[in-house]
MDAnalysis code that builds the backbone (N, CA, C; Angstrom):
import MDAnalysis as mda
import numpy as np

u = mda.Universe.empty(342, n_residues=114, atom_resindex=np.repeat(np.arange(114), 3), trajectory=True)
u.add_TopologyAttr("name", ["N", "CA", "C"] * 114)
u.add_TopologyAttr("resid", np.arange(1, 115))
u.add_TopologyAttr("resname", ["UNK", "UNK", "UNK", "UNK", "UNK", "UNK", "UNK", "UNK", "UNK", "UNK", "UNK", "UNK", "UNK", "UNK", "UNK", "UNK", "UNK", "UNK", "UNK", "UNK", "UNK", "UNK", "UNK", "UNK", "UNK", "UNK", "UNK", "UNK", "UNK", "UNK", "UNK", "UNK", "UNK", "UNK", "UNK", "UNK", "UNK", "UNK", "UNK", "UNK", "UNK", "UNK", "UNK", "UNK", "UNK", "UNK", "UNK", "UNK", "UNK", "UNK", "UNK", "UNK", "UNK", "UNK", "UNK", "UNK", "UNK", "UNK", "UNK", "UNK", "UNK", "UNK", "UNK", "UNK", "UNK", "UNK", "UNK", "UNK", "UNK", "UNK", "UNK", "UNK", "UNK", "UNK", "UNK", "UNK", "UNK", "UNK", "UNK", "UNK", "UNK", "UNK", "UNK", "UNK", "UNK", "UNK", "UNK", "UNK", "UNK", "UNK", "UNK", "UNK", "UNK", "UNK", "UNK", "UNK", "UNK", "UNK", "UNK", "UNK", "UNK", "UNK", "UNK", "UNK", "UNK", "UNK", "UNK", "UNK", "UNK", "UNK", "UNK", "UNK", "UNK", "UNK"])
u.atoms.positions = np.array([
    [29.574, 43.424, -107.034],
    [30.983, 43.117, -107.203],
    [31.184, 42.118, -108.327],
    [30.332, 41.191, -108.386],
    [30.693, 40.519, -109.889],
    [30.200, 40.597, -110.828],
    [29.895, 41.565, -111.339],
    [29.862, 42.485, -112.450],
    [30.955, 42.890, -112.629],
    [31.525, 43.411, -112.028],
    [32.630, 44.393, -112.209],
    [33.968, 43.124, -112.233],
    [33.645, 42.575, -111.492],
    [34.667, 40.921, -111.684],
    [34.676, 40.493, -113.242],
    [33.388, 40.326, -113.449],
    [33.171, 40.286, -114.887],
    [33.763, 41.345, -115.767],
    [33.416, 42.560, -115.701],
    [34.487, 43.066, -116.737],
    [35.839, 43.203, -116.661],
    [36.201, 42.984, -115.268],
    [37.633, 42.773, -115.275],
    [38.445, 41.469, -116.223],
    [37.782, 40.567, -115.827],
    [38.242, 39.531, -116.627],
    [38.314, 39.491, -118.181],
    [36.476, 39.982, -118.171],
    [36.734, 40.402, -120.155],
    [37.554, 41.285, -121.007],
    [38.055, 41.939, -119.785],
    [39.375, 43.079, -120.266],
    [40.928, 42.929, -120.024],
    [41.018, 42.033, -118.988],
    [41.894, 41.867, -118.132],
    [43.372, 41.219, -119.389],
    [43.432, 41.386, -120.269],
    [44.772, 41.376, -121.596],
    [44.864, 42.803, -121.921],
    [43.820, 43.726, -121.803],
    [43.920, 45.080, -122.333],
    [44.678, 46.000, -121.072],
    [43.991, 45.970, -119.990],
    [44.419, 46.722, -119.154],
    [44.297, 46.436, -117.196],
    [45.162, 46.598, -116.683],
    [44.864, 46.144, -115.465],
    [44.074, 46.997, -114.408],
    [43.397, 45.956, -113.838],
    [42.205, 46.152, -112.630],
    [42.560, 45.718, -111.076],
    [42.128, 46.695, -110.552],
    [42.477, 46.518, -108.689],
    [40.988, 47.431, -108.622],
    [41.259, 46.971, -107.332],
    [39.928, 47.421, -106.100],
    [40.774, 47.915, -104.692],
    [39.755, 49.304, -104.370],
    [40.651, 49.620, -103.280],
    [39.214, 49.762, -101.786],
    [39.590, 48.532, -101.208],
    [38.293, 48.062, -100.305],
    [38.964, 49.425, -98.942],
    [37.862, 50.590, -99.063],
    [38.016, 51.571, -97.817],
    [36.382, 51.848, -96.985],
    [36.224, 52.373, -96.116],
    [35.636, 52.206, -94.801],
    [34.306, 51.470, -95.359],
    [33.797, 50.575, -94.653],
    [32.337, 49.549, -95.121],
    [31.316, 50.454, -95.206],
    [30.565, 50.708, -96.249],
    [29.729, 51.229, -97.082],
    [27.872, 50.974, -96.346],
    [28.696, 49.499, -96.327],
    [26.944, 48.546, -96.344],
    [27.323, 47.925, -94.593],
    [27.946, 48.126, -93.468],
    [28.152, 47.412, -92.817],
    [27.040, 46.311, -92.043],
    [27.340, 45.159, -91.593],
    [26.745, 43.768, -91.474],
    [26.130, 43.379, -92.448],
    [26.409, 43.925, -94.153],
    [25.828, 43.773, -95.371],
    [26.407, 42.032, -96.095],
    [27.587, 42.284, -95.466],
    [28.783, 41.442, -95.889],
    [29.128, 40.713, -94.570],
    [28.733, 39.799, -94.910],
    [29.262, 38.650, -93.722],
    [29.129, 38.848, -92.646],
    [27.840, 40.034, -92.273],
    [27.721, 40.509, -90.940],
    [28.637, 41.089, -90.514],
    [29.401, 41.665, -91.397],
    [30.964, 42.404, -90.452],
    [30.227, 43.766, -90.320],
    [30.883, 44.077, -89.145],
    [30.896, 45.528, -88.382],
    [31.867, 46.650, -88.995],
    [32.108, 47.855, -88.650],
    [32.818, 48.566, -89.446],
    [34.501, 48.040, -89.031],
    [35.286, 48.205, -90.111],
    [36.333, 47.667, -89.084],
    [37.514, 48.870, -88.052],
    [37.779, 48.665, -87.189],
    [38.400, 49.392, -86.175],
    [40.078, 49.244, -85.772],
    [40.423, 48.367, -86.712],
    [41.806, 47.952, -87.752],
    [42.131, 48.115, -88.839],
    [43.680, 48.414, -89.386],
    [43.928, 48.035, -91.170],
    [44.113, 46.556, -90.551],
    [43.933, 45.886, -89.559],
    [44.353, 44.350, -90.066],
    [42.762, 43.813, -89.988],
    [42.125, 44.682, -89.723],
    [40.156, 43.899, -89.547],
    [40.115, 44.703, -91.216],
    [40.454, 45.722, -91.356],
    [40.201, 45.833, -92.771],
    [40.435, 45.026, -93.825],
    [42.187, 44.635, -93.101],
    [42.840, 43.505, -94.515],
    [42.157, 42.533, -94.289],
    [41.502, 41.863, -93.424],
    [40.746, 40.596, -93.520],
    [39.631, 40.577, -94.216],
    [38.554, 41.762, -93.906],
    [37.417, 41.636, -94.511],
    [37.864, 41.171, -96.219],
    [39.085, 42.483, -96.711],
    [39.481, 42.436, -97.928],
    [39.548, 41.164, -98.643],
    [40.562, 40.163, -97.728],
    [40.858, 39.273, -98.134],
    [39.419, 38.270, -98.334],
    [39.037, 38.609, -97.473],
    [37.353, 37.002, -97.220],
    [36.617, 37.539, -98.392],
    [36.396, 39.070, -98.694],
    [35.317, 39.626, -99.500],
    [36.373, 38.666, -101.337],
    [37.793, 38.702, -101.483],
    [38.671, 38.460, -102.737],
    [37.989, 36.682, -102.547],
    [38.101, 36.590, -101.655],
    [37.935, 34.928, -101.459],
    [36.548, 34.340, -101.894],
    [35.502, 35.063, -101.277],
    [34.207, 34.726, -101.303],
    [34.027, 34.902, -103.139],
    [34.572, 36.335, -103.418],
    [34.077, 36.733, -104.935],
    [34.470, 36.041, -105.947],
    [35.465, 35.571, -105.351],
    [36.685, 34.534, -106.533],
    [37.526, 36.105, -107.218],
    [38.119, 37.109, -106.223],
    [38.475, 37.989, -107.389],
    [39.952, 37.724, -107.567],
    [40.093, 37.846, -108.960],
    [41.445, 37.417, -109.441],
    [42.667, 38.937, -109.482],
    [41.716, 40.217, -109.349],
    [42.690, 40.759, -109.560],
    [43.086, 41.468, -108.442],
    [44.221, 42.465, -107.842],
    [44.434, 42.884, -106.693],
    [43.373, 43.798, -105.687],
    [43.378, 43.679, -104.685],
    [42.456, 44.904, -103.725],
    [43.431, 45.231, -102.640],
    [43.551, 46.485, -103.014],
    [44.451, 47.248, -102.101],
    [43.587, 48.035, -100.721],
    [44.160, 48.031, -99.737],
    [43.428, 48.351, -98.647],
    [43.647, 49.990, -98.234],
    [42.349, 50.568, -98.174],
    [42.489, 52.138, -97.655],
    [43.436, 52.054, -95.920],
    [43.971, 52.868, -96.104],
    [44.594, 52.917, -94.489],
    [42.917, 53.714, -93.740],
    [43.421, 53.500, -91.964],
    [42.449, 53.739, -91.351],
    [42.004, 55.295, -91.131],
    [42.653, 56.220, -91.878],
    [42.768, 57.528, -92.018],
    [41.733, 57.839, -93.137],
    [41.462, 56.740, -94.361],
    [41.007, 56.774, -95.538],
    [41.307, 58.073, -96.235],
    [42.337, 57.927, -96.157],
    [42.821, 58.914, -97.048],
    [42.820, 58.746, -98.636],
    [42.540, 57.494, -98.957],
    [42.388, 57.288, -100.431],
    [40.870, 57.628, -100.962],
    [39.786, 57.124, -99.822],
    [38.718, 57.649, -100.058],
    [37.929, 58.765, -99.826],
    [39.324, 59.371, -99.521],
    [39.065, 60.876, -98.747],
    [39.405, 61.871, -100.423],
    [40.700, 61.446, -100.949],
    [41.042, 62.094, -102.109],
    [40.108, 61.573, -103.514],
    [39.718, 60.643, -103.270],
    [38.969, 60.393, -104.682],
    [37.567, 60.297, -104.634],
    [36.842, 60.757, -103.280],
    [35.383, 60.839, -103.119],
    [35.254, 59.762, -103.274],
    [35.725, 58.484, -103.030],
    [35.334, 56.888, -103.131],
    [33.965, 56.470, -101.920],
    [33.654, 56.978, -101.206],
    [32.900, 56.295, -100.398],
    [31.200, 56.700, -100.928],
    [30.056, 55.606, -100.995],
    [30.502, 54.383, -100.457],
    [30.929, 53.331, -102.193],
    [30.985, 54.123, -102.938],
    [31.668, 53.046, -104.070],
    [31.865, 54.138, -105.264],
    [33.108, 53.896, -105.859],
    [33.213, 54.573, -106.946],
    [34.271, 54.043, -108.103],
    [34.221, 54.210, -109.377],
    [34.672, 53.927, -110.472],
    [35.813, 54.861, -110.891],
    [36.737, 54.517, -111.432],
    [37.476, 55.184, -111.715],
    [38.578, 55.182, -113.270],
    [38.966, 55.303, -114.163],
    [40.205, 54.940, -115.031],
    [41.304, 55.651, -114.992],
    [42.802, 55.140, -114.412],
    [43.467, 55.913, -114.154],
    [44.930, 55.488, -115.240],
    [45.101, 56.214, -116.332],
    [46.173, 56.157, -117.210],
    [47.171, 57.239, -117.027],
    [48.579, 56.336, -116.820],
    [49.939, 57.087, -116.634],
    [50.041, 57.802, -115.423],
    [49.019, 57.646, -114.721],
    [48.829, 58.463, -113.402],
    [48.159, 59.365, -113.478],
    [47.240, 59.750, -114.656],
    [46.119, 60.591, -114.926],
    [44.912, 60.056, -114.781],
    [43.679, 60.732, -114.182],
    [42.079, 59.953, -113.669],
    [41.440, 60.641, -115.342],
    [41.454, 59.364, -116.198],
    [40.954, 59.527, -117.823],
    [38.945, 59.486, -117.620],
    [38.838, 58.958, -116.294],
    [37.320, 58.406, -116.409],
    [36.924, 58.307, -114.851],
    [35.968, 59.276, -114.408],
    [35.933, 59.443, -113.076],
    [34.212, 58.742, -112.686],
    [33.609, 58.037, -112.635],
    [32.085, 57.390, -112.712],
    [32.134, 57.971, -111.705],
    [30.135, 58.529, -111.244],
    [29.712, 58.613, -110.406],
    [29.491, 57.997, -109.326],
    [29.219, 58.698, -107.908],
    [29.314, 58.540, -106.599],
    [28.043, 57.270, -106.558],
    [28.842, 56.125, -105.797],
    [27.472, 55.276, -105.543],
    [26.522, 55.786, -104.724],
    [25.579, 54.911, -104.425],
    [24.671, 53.760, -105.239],
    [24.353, 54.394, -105.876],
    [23.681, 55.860, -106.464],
    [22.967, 56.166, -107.536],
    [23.441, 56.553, -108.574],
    [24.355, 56.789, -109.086],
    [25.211, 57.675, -109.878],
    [26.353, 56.341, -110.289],
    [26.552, 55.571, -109.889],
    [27.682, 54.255, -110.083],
    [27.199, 53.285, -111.233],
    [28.010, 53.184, -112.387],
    [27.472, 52.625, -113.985],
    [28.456, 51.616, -114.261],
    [28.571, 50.852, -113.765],
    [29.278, 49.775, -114.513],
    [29.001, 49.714, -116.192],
    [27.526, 49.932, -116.751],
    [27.645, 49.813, -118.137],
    [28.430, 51.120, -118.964],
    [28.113, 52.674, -117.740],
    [28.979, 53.479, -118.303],
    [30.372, 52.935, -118.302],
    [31.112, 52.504, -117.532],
    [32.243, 52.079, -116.986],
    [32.929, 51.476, -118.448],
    [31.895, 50.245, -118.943],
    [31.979, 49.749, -119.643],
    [31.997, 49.935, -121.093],
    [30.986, 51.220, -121.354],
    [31.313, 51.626, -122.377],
    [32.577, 52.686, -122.930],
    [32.757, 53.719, -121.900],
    [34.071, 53.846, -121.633],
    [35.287, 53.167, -122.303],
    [35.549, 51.674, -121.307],
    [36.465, 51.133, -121.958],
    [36.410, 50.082, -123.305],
    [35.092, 50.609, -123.666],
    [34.855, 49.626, -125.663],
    [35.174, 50.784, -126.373],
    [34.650, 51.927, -125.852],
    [35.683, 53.226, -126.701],
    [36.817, 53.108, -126.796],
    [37.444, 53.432, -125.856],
    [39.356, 53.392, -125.614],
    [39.958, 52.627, -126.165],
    [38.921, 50.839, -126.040],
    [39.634, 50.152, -126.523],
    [39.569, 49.645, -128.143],
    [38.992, 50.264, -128.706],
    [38.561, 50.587, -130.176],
    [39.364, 51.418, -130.876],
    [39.841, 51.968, -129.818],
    [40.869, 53.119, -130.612],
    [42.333, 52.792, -129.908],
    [42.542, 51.459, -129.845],
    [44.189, 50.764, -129.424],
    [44.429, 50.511, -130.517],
])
């Protein structure tokens, strides 16, 4: 996660960054939490995981249906660039396939050509 904190910030004048924290990936990975069996045990983890990371930019919470990580194959981590409401940059399915440096190079392209 702070990696990706990190490029948020080094980009964060070019274009905006959120995180969308849906069903626990790694559970008791993180603070020993269990899976959660709430959106309000979800919004907490969310919030402690923004707190612990120092993250500055938003994390929006999957409902308990995960329907967000149901439509974008997000589980258990995935990358995404989404312009005008179009998915410009879809990174592979974690852990093996998940590139923050692709991620990254990605947006030194795009942003080379602003």
């Amino acid at each position: 996660m702070q990696v990706f904190c990190n490029l948020a910030n080094q980009y964060k004048e070019l274009m905006d960054f959120t995180a969308v924290y849906i069903a626990e990936g790694h559970p008791l990975e993180f603070k020993g939490i269990n899976q959660a069996t709430s959106c309000s045990e979800r919004m907490q983890v969310a919030a402690d995981m923004k707190a612990d990371f120092t993250i500055k930019f938003p994390i929006l919470v999957d409902m308990m249906d995960n329907s967000v990580s149901l439509k974008y194959a997000a589980f258990p981590e995935r990358l995404y660039v989404v312009l005008d409401g179009t998915v410009v940059y879809a990174g592979g399915a974690g852990p093996f396939f998940y590139s923050i440096k692709e991620l990254e190079g990605f947006i030194q392209n795009y942003t080379s050509n602003i």
